[in-house]
C-alpha positions in Angstrom: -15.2 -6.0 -12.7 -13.9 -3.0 -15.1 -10.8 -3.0 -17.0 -9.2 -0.6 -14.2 -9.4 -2.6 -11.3 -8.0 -5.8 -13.0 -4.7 -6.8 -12.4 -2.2 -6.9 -9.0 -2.1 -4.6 -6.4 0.7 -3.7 -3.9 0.0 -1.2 -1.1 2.7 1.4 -0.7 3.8 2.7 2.8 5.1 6.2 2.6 6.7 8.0 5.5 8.8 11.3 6.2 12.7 11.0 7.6 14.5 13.4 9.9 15.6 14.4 7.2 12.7 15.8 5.5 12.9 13.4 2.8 10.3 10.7 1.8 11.0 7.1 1.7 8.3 4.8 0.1 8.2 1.1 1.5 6.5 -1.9 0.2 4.2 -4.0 2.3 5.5 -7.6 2.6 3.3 -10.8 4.1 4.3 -12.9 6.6 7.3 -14.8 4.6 8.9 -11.5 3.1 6.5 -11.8 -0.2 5.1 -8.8 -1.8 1.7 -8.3 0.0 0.0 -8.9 -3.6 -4.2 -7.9 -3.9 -6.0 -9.0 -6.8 -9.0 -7.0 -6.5 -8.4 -2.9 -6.3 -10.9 -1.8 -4.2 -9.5 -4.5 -1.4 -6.4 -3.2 -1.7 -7.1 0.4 -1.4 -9.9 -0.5 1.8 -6.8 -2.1 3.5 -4.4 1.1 3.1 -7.3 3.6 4.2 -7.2 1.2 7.4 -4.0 1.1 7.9 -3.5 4.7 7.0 -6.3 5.3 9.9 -4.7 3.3 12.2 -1.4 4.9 12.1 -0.2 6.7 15.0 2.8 7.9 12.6 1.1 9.7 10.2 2.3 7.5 7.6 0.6 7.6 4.2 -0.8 4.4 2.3 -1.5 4.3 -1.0 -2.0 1.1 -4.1 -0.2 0.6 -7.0 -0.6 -1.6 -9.5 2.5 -4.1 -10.3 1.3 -6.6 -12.9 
């Protein structure tokens, strides 16, 4: 595992108002916890998914929190 891609990940929901504005949202699990990802490349494979999947156009991205 390289340097970069230790540490915790968050994934980062972004999405467009009325208006115009962007308002950034963080994903949360099942018992309103940060959705935390240990391993980067998991983390980033979940939000292309997700970004995929959205009928929204909403736009997913990782950051790292810790």
């Amino acid at each position: 595992m390289s340097k970069e891609s230790k540490g915790v990940y968050c994934i980062i929901k972004e999405l467009v108002l009325k208006n115009g504005k962007t308002q950034s949202v963080i994903l949360l699990d099942g018992g309103s916890e940060i959705l935390e990802y240990t391993d980067k490349s998991e983390a980033e494979n979940i939000a292309s998914i997700f970004e995929t999947n959205s009928d929204s156009g909403y736009k997913y991205y990782v950051r790292k929190i810790k």
